[in-house]
N, C-alpha and C positions, 0 to 999 in steps of 0.2 A: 706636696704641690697643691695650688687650686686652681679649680676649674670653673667658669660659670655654668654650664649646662652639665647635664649628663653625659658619664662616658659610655660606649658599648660594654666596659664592665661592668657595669652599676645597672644597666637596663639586664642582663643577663643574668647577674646576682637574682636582682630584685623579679626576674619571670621563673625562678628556679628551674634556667636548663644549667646544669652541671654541667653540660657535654661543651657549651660556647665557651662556660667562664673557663674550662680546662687549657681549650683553642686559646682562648685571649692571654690568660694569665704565660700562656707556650710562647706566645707572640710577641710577649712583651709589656702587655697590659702594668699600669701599677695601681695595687690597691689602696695606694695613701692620699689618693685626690682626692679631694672636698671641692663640693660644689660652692658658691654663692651661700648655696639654703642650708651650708653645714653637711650636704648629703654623701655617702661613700658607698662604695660598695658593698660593706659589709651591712652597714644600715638597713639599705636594701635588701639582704641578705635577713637578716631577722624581721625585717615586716613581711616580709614571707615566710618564716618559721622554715627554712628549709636548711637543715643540722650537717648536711653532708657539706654545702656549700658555706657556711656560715665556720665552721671547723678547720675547713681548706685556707678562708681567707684568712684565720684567724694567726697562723702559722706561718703568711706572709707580710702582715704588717708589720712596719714600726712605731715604738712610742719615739723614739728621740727627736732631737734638735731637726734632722734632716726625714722625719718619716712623717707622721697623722700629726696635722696640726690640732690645737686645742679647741678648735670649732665642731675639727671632725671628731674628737675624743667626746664631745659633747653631745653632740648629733647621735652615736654609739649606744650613748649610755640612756639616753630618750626613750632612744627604737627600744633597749632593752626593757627598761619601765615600762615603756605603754605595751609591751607586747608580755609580758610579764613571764618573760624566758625562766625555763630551767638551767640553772648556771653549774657548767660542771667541765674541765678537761679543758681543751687552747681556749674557751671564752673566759674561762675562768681568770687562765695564765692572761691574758689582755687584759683583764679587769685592773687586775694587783700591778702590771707591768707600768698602763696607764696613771694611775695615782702615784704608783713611787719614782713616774719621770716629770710627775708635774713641775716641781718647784713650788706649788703653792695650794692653796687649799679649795680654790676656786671649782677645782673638777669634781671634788668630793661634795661640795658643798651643792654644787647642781644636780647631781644623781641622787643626794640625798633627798633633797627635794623632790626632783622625778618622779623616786623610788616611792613617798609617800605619797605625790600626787595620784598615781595611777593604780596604789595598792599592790606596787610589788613587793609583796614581803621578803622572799626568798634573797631577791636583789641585795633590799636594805640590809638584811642580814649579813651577807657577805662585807657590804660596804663597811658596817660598824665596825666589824672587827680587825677591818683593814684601817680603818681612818680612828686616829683617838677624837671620840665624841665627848671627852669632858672639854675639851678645847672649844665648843660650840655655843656662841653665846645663849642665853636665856629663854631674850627673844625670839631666836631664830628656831632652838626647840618645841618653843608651844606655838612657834609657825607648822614645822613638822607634824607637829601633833593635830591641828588645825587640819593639814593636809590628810595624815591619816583617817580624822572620823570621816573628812566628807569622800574618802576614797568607799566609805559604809566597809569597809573589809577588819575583821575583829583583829586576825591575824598581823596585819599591820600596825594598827595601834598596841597589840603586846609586844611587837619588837621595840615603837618608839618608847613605850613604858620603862625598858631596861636601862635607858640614859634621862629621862625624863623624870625627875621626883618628883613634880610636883603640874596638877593640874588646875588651870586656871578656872574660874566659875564662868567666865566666858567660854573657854573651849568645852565645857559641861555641858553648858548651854544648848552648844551648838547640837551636841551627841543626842542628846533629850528632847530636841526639836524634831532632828533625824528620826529617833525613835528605834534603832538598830537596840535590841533586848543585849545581846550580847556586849558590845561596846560599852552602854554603859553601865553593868555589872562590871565591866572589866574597869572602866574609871574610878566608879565608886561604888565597889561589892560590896551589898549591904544583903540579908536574908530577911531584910522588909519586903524591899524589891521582887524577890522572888515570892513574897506572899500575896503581895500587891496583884502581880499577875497573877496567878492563879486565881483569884477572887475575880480579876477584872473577864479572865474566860466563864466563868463560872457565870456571870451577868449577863455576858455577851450570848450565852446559849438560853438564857433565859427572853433575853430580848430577842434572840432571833423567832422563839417557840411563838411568843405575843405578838409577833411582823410588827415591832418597833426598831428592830435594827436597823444601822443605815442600810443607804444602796448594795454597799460594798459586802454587804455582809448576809443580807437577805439572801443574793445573787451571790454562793461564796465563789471564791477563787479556785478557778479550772486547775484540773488535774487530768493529766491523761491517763489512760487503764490500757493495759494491754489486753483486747481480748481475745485473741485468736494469736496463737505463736507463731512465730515465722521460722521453726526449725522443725515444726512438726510437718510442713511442706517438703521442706529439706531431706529430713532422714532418707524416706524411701526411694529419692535417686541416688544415694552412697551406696551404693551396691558396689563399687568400684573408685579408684582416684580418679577417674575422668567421666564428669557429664557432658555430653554434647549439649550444642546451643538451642536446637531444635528439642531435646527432651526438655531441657530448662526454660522454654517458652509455653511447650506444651503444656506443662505442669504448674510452674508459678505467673505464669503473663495472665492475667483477668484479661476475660473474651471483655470485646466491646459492650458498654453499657446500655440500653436503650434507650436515654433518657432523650439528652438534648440532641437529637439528629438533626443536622445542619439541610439545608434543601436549596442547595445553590440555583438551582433552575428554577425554584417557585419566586426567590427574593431576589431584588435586587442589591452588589455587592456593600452600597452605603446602608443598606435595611436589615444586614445578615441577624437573627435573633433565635434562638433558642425555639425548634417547631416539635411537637413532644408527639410522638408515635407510641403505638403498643410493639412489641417483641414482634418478630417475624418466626414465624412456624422454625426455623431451624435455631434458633436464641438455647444455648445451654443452661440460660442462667433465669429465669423468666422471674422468677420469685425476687430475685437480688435486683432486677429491672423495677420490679414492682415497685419495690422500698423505697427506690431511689427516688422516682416518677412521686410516689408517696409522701415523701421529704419536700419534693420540693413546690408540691402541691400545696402542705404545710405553711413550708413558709409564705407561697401568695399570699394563703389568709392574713398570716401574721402581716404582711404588707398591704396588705386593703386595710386592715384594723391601724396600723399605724400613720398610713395616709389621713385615714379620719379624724385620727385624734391630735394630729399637728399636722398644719397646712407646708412644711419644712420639709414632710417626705412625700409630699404630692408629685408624680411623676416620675415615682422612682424607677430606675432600671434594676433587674437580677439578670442573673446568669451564671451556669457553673464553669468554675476557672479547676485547673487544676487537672491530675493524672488520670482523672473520672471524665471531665471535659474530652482530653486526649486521648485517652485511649491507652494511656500507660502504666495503670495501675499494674502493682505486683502483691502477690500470695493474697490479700485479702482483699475485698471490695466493704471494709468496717466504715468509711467515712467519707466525709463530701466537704466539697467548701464552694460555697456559693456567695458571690460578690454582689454586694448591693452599692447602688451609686445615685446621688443626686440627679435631679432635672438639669438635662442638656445646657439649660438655661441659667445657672449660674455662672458657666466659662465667661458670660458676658458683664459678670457683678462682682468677680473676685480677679488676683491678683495673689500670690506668695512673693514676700517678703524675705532675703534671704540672709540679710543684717541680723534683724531681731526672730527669725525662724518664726513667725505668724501667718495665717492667714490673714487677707486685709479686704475688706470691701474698696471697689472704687474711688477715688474721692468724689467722683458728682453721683455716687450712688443714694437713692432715696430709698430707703427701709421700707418695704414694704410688708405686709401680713406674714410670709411667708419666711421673712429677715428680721422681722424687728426684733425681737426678742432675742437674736442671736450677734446685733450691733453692738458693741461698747463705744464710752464717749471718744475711746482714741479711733474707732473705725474699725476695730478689729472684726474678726469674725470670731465669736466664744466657742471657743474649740470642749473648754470643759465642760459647761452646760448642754453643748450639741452632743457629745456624748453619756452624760448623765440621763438627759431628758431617753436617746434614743434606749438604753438600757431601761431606765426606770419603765417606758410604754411599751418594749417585750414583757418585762415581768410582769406588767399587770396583765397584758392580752395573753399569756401563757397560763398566769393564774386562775382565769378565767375562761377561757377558751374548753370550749364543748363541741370533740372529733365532730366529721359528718361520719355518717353512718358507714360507709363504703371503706372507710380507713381499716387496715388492720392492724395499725400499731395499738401499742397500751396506750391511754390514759396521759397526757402530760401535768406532771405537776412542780410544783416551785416549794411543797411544804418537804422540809426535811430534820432530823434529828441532829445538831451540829457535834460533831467530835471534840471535845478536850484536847485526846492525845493530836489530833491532827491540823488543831489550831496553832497561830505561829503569834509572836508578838511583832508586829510592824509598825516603826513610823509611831510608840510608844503605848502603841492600843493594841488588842488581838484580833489575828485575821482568822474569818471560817475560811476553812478549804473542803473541796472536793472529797468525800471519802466513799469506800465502797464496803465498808465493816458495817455488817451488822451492832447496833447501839447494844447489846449484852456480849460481845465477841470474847470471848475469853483471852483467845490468842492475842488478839490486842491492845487485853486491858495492860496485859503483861509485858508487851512491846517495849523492848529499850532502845532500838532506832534511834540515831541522832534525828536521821532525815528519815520521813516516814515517805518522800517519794522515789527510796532508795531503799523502802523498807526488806529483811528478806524472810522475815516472818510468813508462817504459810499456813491459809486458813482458806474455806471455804465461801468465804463470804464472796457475793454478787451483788449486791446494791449500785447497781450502775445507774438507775431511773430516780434515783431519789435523793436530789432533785432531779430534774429535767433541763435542768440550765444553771448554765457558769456565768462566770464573766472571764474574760480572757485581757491580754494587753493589745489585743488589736477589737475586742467586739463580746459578741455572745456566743455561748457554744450550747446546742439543742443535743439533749441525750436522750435517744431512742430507742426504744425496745420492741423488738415483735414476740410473741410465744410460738415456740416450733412446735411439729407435729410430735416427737417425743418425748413433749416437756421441757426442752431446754430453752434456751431463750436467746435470741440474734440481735445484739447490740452495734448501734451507730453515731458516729456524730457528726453533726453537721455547724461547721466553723461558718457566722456571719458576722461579719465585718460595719464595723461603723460605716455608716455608707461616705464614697469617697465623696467627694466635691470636686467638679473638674473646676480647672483654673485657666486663665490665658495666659499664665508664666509658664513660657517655653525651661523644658530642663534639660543639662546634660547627663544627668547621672553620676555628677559630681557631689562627694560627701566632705569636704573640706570646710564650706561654713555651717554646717549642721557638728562637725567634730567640734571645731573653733567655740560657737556657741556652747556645746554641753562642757568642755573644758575649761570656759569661763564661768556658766553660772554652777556647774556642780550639782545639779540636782540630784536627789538620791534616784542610787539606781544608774547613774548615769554612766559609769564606766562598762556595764552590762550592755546598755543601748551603742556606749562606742562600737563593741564585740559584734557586736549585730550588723554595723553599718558594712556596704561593699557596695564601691566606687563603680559604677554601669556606666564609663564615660564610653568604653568602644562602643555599647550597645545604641549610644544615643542617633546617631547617624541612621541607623536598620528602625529604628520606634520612631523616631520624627518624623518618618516621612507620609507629607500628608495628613498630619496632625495640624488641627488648630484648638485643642485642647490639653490638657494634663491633668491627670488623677490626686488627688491632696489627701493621701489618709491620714487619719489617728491614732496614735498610741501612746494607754494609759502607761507614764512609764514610775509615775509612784500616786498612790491617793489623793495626792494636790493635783497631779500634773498632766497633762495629757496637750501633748505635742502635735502638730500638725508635720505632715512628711512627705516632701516630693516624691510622686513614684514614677519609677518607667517599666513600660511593658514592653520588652523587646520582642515576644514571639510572634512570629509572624507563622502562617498556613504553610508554608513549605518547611520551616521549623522540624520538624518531625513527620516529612512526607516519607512515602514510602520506606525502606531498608535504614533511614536513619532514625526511625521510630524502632524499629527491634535494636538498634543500635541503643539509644538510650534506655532501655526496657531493660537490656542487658548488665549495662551499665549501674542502673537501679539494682537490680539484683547481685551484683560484683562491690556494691555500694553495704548492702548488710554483710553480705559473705566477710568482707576486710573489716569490718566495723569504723569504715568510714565518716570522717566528719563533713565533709563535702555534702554544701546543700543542694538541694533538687535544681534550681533554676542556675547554679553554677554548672553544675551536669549541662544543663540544655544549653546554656548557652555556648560549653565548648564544642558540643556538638555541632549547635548552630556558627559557631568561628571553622568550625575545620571542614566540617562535609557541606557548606554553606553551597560549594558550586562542583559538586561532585557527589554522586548518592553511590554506596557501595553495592557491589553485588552480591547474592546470599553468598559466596563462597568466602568471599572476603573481609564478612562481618569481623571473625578476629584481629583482624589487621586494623581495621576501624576502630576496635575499642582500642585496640592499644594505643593508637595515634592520637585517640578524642580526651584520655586520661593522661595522657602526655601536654595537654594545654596546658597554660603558664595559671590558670585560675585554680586547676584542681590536680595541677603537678605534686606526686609525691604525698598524695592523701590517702590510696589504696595500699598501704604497705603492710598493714596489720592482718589479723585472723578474727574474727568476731569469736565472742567467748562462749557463745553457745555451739560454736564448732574448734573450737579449740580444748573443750569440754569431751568433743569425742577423739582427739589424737590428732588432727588438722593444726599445722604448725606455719602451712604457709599455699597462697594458691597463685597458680596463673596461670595469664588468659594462653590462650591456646589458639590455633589456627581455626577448628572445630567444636572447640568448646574448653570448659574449666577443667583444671588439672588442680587436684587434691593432695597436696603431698602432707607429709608426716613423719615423725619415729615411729607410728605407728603402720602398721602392713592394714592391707583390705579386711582380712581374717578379722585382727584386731579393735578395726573400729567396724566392722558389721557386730562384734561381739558387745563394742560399748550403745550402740543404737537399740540392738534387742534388749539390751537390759535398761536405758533409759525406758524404752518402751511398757517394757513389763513395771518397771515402777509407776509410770504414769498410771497403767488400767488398777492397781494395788490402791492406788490413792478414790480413782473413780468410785471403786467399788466400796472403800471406805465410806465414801461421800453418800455413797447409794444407804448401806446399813443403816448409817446416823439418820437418812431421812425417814427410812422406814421405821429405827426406833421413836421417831418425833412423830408420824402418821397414827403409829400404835398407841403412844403417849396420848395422842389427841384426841383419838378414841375413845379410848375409856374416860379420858376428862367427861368428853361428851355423856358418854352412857352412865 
């Protein structure tokens, strides 16, 4: 059948409650209606990745004459590709059932396509060996192939290889433009190429040493570090399978920060702004206040010095956004993110564009000192320049920049030894990245790593300071070190953001012509930036109100390109008022426990959806998580064990009335036995670390003497 709009199955598919679609599908529901836009239930059912219901539906469709028309077999096979499903068991059986009631080659012919537009390899696989691919014409193949380099996935283009002999110097072209190392070895494996590169890293560390490298390379590309583990928090409440909620607040919730203390009675509520206090006599944490207060004292400077040297960031606002801002940081207080944004005074000179995905000056707008340089002849506002210049004048005022004296951090610096092993080839050139290996590291010369940010090699090295700044896809990242009273040393970083630009384009939080766009032009990287995107249309209603502004960030999303992107801030001050802030705190921490993929402001928001007009009582807090993790955004994302507790005999957890329940094949006996022996390996290794320093102390000695 079809329908124009949606049915209640299709909205219940697609919010993953299983319990409606059980009700509907009981009632009578059918899952072979197609919408107008090709849409079905099950479609929906995989743009939410949710297996229980996507399995259910899959056992009730039909392919024939009277069941899923070929709109919605089409529709199907999309949602599959762009979501780039694991295909196994009734999806499977629909896939095969689908093509062999086709009658024609049209459905095959679409998904194959899909399949390579979106870089689903696993898909295409299936497809091939279901459909004969010698039957496909020529052209249509080095379409395919086409489709695969600019999906940038290597994986994809070796399946199209298996039916493809032969590759066009156009589609090579294309590959080599891209710059993906892998892809094109895999077009045309040559062991030139790989000599090529190596030479060409070989340069690039030579040019980084001389500060003639580009931007891009001076500044290498951010890497996170783990520096503080979030299991070594953990161990000592396993005492038992059940921690209450109150010991797991006590223990992992970070007390409030001192930094930005709000002072509702001194300002008024249009003036609210960040008023910085010292600790109050009873602060447990006065040191970690310090840093923070410290950082972002820092960055002023860096913001007076940027004001001066471009009239563009004159009037800038900051402000710390984030878990540090709230108050909901968990197990460690290692980082900060502080928002910078343009003068008030642009929402009056710009406009977002949402055709060509631009920022746009006004059309009677006159450039002024403050614009000019950031005009082009079609009106635009130069998103890549705005962001170059802004990085290029941190790294010189970081380069340069001499602490005041009252600072206790180290030293910041920009000069660094760039790694070989840790270099990538991107976009045809090689990329520095972030590393924290000592330049003689043994361990690492030796490192076979595919992915070195997955590496599991283990070595001693700390080089977190050197450099003192990245570049990220959203801005700059500042890495900070204080020295501790024992010698050891407390690392931080602090996330700054290209500064937004407010705009007068109202938004709803809709990502349909930002998908449309990166789907048409393909830029590399592009199907990453799709993964990232998440549709905030309900939130826009609770952010609009009382707005006559909107926030326009940047992100660098490959070397050429750097995107301008509507943003909405739905949190409001009640957000996380009273019991529904231990409620997401909780949450956070139930979020690492499961080794959840579920983002942060997904969490907030369904908290802010469910407890919006209702705050729970402490006794009830369980009831609450379990309600606020049952929202249709972050349904069905807690279902896992994090691998560092799955490491000790923990196979499965849940929430409880009073707290987390620990279950396992293993007994309490058991996993107290595997925590003391984790334990005892860690201090083996410490002390290891200790020896080697003191035979390098002793070494250095006698050099000296």
């Amino acid at each position: 059948g079809r329908s124009g709009g949606q049915t209640p199955l299709m909205s219940a598919a697609g919010g993953r409650s299983s319990e409606a679609v059980d009700i509907l599908l009981h009632a009578g529901a059918d899952p072979n209606i197609v919408t107008s836009a090709g849409i079905t239930a099950l479609s929906g059912a995989l743009q939410s990745k949710d297996m229980e219901i996507i399995e259910k539906l899959c056992g009730l469709i039909t392919v024939g004459r009277e069941g899923l028309t070929s709109v919605g077999r089409e529709g199907i096979f999309r949602m599959i590709a762009r979501q780039r499903m694991n295909i196994s068991g009734p999806l499977l059986k629909l896939i095969e059932e689908s093509l062999q009631n086709t009658g024609t080659d049209a459905l095959a012919l679409s998904g194959l396509n899909d399949a390579t537009i979106w870089g689903a390899a696993d898909f295409l696989t299936i497809l091939t060996n279901i459909f004969p691919v010698e039957t496909i014409p020529e052209h249509s193949k080095h379409q395919l192939m086409t489709n695969a380099v600019k999906s940038d996935c290597p994986k994809t283009c070796r399946a199209v290889l298996c039916f493809t002999y032969s590759v066009p110097e156009a589609v090579f072209n294309i590959a080599r433009h891209r710059g993906n190392e892998e892809i094109i070895s895999l077009l045309a494996p040559t062991s030139q190429d790989i000599k090529k590169a190596g030479e060409a890293k070989k340069s690039l560390k030579t040019a980084i040493l001389n500060k003639t490298a580009g931007l891009l390379n001076i500044i290498p590309k951010s890497v996170e570090f783990t520096y503080n583990e979030k299991i070594e928090k953990m161990k000592p409440l396993l005492t038992g399978t059940h921690v209450t909620y109150d010991e797991l607040l006590q223990e992992l919730h970070v007390p409030p920060v001192h930094v930005g203390v709000l002072e509702p009675d001194l300002l008024a509520p249009e003036k609210k702004k960040d008023v910085w206090v010292s600790c109050p006599d009873s602060c447990v944490q006065k040191r970690s206040c310090l840093r923070i207060r410290e950082t972002f004292s820092l960055v002023q400077i860096i913001i007076k010095k940027l004001e001066e040297s471009n009239p563009v960031f004159k009037n800038m606002g900051l402000s710390i956004i984030g878990s540090v801002r709230e108050g909901s940081r968990v197990f460690h207080c290692d980082e900060v993110d502080l928002h910078l944004s343009l003068s008030e005074a642009f929402k009056n000179l710009t406009y977002f564009d949402n055709v060509t995905q631009r920022l746009m000056f006004n059309p009677n707008h006159k450039a002024g000192k403050n614009t000019k340089e950031y005009t082009t002849f079609k009106n635009e506002f130069d998103s890549k320049k705005f962001e170059f210049d802004f990085l290029q004048h941190v790294y010189q005022i970081v380069s340069n920049l001499k602490l005041p004296e009252n600072f206790t951090m180290k030293p910041l610096t920009t000069n660094f030894t760039p790694c070989l092993i840790c270099m990538k080839m991107q976009y045809g050139e090689p990329q520095a990245y972030r590393c924290h290996h000592d330049p003689d590291c043994q361990v690492h010369m030796e490192c076979l790593c595919e992915d070195q940010e997955q590496c599991s090699c283990h070595c001693s090295c700390k080089q977190f300071r050197t450099p003192s700044l990245s570049h990220s896809k959203v801005g700059a990242v500042l890495h900070i070190e204080w020295q501790e009273d024992d010698g050891t040393t407390f690392n931080l970083d602090c996330d700054l953001n290209v500064p937004t630009v407010p705009s007068s384009s109202i938004y709803d939080g809709g990502i349909g012509e930002i998908v449309e766009y990166l789907v048409k032009e393909r830029p590399v990287n592009w199907i990453e930036e799709v993964s990232k995107l998440e549709a905030m249309t309900e939130a826009s209603a609770i952010s609009n109100q009382g707005k006559d502004s909107w926030p326009i960030k940047f992100r660098l999303v490959n070397r050429d390109t750097v995107l301008p992107r509507q943003a909405l801030l739905f949190m409001k001050d009640e957000t996380l008022a009273g019991n529904r802030k231990l409620v997401y705190v909780l949450i956070k921490i139930y979020k690492y426990c499961t080794g959840s993929g579920a983002k942060s402001y997904q969490c907030k928001y369904a908290v802010h959806s469910v407890l919006r007009i209702k705050e729970p009582t402490r006794d009830k807090i369980g009831e609450a998580i379990r309600e606020v993790i049952n929202h249709k955004n972050i349904r069905g994302k807690f279902d896992s064990v994090h691998q560092d507790l799955k490491d000790l005999g923990v196979t499965k957890i849940v929430i409880g009335d009073n707290g987390l329940y620990f279950e396992g094949l293993a007994d309490v006996e058991q996993i107290q036995t595997a925590i003391a022996k984790s334990l005892q390996q860690e201090d083996e290794v410490e002390e290891d670390e200790m020896l080697k320093m003191a035979m390098a102390m002793s070494v250095a000695q006698e050099f000296e003497q």
